[in-house]
C-alpha positions in Angstrom: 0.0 0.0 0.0 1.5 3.3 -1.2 0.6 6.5 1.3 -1.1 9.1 -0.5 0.0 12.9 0.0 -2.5 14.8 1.9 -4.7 16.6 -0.9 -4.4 20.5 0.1 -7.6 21.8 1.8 -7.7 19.2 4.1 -4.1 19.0 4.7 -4.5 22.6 5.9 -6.4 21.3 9.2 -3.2 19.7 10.3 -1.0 22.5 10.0 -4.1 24.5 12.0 -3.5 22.0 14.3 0.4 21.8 14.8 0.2 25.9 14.2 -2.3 26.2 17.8 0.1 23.9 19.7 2.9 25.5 19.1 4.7 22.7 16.7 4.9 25.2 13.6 5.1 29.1 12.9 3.4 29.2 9.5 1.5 27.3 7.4 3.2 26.0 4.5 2.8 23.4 1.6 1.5 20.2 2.2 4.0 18.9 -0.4 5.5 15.5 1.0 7.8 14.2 -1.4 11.0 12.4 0.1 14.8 14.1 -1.3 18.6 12.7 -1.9 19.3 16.3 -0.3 22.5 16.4 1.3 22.4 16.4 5.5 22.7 19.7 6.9 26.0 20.0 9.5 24.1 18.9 13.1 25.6 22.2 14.0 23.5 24.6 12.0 20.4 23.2 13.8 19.8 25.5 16.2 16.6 25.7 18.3 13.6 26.7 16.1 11.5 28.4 18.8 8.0 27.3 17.4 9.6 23.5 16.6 11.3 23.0 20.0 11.3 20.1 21.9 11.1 19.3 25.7 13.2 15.6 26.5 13.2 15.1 29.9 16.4 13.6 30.5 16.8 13.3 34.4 14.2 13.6 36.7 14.6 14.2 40.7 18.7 14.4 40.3 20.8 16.1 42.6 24.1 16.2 40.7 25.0 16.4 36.9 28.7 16.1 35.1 29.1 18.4 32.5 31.5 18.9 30.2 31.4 21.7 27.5 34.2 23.1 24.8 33.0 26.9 25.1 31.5 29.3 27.7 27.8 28.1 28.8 25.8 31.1 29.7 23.1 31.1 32.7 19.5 33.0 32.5 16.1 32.0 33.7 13.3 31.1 31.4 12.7 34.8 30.7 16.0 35.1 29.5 16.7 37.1 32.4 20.9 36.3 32.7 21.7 34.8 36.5 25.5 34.9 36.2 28.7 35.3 34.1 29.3 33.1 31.5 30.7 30.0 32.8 33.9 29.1 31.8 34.6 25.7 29.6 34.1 23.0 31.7 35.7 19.7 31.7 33.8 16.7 33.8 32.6 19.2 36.0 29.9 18.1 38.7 26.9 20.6 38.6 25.3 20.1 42.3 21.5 20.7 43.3 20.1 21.7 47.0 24.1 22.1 47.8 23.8 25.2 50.0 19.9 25.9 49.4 17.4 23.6 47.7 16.5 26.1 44.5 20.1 26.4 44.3 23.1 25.3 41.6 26.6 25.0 42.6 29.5 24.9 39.7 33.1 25.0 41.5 32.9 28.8 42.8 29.6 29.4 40.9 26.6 29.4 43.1 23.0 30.3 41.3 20.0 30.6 43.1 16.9 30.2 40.7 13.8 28.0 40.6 14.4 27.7 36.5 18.3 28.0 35.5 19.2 27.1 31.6 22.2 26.5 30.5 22.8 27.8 27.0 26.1 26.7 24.8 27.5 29.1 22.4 25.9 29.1 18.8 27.1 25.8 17.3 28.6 24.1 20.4 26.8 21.5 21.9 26.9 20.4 26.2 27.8 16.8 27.2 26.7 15.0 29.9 27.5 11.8 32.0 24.6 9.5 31.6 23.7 6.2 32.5 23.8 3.4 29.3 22.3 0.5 30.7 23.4 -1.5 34.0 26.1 0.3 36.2 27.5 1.6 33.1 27.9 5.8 31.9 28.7 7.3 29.2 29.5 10.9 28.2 26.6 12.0 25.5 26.2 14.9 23.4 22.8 17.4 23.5 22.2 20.1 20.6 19.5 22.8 22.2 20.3 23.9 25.9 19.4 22.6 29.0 17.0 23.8 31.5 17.2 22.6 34.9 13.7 22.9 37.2 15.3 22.8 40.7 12.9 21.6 43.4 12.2 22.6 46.9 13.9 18.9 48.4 17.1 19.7 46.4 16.7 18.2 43.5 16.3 19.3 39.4 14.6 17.7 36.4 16.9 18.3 33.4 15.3 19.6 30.1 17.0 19.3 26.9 15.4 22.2 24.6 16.2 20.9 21.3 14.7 22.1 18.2 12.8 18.8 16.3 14.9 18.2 13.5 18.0 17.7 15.6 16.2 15.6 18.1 15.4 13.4 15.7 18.6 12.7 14.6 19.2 11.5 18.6 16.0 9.6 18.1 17.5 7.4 15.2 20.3 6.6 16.5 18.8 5.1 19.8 16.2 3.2 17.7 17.7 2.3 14.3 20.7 0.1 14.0 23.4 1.5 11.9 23.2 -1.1 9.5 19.8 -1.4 8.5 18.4 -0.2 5.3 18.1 3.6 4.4 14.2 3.4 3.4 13.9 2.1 7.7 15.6 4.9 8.5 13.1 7.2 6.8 10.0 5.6 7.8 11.4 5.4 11.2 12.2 9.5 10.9 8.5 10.2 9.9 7.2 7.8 12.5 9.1 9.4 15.1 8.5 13.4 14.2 4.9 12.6 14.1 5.2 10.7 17.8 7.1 13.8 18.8 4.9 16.7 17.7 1.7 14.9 18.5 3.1 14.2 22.2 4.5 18.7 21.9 0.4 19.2 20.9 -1.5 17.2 23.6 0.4 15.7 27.1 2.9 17.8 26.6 0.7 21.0 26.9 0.0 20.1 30.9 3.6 19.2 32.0 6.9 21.0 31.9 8.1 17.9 29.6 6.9 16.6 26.0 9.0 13.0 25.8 11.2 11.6 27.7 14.7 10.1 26.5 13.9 6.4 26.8 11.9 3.8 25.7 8.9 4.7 27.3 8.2 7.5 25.1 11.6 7.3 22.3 14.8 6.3 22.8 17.1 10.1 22.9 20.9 9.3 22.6 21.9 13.0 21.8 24.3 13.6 18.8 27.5 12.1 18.1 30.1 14.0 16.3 31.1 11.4 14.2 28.0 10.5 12.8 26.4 13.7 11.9 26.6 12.4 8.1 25.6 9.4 9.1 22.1 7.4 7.7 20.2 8.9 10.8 21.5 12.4 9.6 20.7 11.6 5.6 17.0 9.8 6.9 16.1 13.4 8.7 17.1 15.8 6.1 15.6 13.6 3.3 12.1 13.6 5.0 11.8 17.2 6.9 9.0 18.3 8.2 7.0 15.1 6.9 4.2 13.7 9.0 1.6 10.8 8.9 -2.2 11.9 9.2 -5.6 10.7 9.4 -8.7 12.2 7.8 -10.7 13.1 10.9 -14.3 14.4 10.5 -12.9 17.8 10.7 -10.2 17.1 9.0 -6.5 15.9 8.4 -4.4 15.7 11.9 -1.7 13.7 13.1 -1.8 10.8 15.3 0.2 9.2 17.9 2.3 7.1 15.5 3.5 4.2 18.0 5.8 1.4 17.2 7.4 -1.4 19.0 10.4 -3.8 18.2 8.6 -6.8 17.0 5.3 -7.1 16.8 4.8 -10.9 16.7 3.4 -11.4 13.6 0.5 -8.8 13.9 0.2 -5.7 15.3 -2.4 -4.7 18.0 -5.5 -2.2 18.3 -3.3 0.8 20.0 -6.3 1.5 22.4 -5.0 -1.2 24.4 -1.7 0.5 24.9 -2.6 4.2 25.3 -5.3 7.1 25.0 -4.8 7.4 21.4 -8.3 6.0 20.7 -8.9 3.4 17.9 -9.3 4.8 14.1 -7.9 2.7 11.2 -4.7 3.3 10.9 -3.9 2.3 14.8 -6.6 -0.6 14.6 -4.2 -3.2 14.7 -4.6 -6.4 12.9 -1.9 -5.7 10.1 0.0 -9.2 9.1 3.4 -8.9 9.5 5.6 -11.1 7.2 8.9 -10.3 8.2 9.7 -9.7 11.7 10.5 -13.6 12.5 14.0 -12.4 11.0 14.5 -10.4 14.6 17.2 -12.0 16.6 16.4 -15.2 18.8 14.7 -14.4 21.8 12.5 -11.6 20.6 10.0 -13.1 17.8 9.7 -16.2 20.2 11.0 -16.1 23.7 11.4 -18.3 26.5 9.2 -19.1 29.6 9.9 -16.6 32.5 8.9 -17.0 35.9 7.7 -14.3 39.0 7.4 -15.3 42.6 3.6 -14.4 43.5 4.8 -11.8 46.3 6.6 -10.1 43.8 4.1 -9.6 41.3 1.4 -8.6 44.3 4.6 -5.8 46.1 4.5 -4.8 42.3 1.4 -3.7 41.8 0.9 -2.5 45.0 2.9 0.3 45.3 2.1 1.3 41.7 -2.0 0.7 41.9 -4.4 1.3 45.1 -6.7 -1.2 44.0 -4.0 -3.4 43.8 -2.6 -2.9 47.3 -5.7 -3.8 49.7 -6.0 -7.3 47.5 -3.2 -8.8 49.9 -1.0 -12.1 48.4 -1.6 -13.1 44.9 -3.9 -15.8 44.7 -4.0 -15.8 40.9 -3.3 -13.9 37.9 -5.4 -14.5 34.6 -5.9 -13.0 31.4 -9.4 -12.2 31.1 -10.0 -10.7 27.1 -7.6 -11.6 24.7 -7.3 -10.3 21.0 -8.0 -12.2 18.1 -4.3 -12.8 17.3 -4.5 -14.5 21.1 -3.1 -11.4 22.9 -3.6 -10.5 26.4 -5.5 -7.4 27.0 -6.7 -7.2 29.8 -5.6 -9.0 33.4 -7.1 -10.4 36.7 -5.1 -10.3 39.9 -7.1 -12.2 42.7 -6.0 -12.0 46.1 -6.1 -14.9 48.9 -8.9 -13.1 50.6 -11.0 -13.6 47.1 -10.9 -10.0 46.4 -10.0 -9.1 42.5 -9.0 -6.2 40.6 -7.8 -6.0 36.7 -5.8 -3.7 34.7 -4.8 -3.6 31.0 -2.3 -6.5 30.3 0.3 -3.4 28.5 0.3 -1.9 31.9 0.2 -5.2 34.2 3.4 -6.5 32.2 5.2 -2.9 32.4 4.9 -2.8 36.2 6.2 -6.2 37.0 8.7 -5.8 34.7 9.5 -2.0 33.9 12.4 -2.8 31.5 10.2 -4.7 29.1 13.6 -6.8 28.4 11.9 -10.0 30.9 8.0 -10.4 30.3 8.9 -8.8 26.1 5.6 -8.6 25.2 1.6 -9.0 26.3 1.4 -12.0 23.7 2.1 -14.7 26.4 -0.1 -17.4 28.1 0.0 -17.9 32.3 0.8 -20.9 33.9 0.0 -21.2 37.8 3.0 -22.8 39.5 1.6 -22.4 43.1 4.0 -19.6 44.7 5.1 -17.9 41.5 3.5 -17.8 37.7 5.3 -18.2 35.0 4.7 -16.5 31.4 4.3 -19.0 28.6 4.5 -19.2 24.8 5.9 -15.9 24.6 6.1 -13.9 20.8 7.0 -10.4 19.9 8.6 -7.5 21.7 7.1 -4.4 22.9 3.7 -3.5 22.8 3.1 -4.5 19.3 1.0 -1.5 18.3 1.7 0.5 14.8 5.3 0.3 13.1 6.6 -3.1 13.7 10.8 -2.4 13.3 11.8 -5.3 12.3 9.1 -6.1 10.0 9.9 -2.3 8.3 13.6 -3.9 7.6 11.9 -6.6 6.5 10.5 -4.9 3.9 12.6 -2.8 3.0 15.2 -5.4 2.3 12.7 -6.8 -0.1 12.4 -3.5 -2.0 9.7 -1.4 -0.4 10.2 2.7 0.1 9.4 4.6 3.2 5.9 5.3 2.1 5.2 1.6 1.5 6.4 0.2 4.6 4.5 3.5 6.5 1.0 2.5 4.3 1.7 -1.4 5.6 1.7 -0.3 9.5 -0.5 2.4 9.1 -3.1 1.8 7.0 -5.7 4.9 6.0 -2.7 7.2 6.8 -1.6 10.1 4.5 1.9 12.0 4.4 2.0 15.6 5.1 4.8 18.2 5.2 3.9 21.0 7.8 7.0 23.1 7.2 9.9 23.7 5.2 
């Protein structure tokens, strides 16, 4: 199926849309055909005020290590400046709640400010010391600035303010493998700017964050300054400012384009993962051919086991319901999809009280890595004191793009717009700037 370019007067209700929210300045042409064009330097992508991006990268941290190759300036979000430049900085620790808990402490630097950004000079970039997966860090590179809510218990969320184009380049390279096939990359770029800005127009609006930098809403790496010509680079410049959108009653808007690892073999009605509600091209149901090619372990995976009491301490402290049940009893799936996934689940407690929850959310609080229980297309086996997950296939909630299944086909000669028809069926392409 070949996506069809959003026909002008209706493609003019999704730039409305973005235009209100804040995503885009102007309204421009709805033209959406893909380039060759060369990739702009990641250093001439500064922060478009209008396309900016909030990426919660820490949240509740009271220390940061910085490093930076020019002077960082320090204002609040008025632009009001708190300080003298700071000087380079080489693996410096940036400490919260030090001496006061709205405070910042860099060596002799102290700032006092319930908002403090950080702003690199034009072209420079800030890194930081983040964690990459078990007890491991590593130093990553941001484009945008950072802005740092300090809290009154001494703490700071840290913002990266990054215009949308640049973000996405940070996007790819956390979700794409370097060698998989260019036309992945691009779908995966439009998938993932369309996530983004939908995210910017809606939840984003109430909180002081649009997406965070992992999995949970899409993975963030930053920039590397090796790979800034890289296919991530090539995928983003080649589709700018291209989106996926459905023909609403009212008219064309985006949607919240998700999409998951492996999906199993067929993707799943989104309105059992989030709030997106259920129109066609998020219905689910779409056969996917290719993704038994995804490494062992993900398209099948084995039986794993959790002790009762940890599934019931689980839930608990995430769920009231869930806390006044006492010791698991049982765990059942009570609805199931056609393709035989779990949607919803039944906890009952020893005292025969029972509450359920969607099976997305059950496995995600029992197992908030998603790397154990990989998917909610599993069966459940009592084993007395603990229950054990059986017949397991696919990984990650299985709704939309299918990853593997988009190399799939685009190792067998599909484009961008073919693979993005497959997943998302009914969808159209439109380009809301330039």
């Amino acid at each position: 199926m070949r996506l069809r370019c959003a026909k002008p007067g209706r493609g003019l209700y999704v730039l409305a849309w973005l235009y209100a929210c804040g995503a885009v300045s102007v309204l421009v042409t709805v033209s959406c055909s893909i380039s060759d064009a060369a990739p702009q330097d990641g250093a001439s992508i500064e922060v478009h005020p209008a396309r900016s991006v909030r990426v919660l990268l820490a949240r509740d941290t009271e220390r940061l290590v910085v490093s930076t190759s020019g002077r960082l300036r320090v204002r609040d979000q008025n632009g009001q400046e708190l300080s003298d430049p700071l000087p380079p900085l080489r693996r410096a620790p940036i400490l919260f709640g030090h001496s006061s808990p709205t405070s910042m402490v860099v060596g002799p630097h102290r700032i006092t400010a319930e908002v403090i950004e950080l702003i690199p000079a034009a072209g420079e970039r800030i890194e930081l010391l983040m964690p990459a997966g078990g007890d491991k860090e590593v130093m990553r590179r941001y484009p945008g600035f950072l802005r740092c809510l300090l809290k009154d218990d001494g703490t700071a969320d840290i913002i990266n303010v990054v215009d949308v184009e640049a973000y996405l380049r940070g996007v790819l390279r956390g979700e794409v493998p370097p060698n998989w096939h260019r036309e992945t990359y691009r779908a995966q770029a439009i998938a993932a700017r369309t996530y983004v800005l939908y995210e910017k127009g809606t939840v984003g609006r109430n909180r002081d964050w649009d997406v965070t930098s992992t999995a949970r809403s899409q993975m963030y790496v930053g920039i590397d300054v090796e790979t800034e010509k890289t296919k991530a680079a090539r995928a983003v410049d080649a589709t700018r400012g291209i989106v996926l959108t459905w023909q609403y009653p009212e008219g064309d808007h985006i949607f919240c384009t998700y999409y998951s690892a492996v999906c199993g073999g067929t993707t799943q009605d989104a309105s059992f993962v989030g709030n997106a509600g259920s129109i066609p091209p998020l219905a689910g149901g779409v056969e996917c051919d290719y993704c038994w090619r995804a490494p062992k372990g993900t398209y099948r995976w084995k039986p794993v086991t959790f002790p009762k009491k940890a599934v019931g301490r689980a839930l608990a402290r995430r769920y009231d319901d869930f806390a006044s049940l006492g010791s698991v009893a049982e765990v059942e799936v009570t609805d199931r999809a056609p393709d035989h996934r779990a949607r919803t689940i039944r906890v009952t407690g020893h005292k025969g009280k029972s509450a359920e929850l969607p099976a997305e959310a059950f496995r995600l609080t029992i197992d908030p890595t998603g790397w154990t229980v990989k998917s909610t297309h599993f069966r459940i086996r009592d084993d007395g004191k603990a229950v054990t997950f059986t017949h397991g296939r696919g990984w990650g909630h299985g709704a939309g793009l299918c990853q593997w299944g988009a190399e799939g086909m685009a190792r067998n000669g599909a484009t961008a717009e073919q693979i993005l028809g497959h997943y998302y069926p009914g969808a159209r392409l439109a380009k809301v700037y330039e």
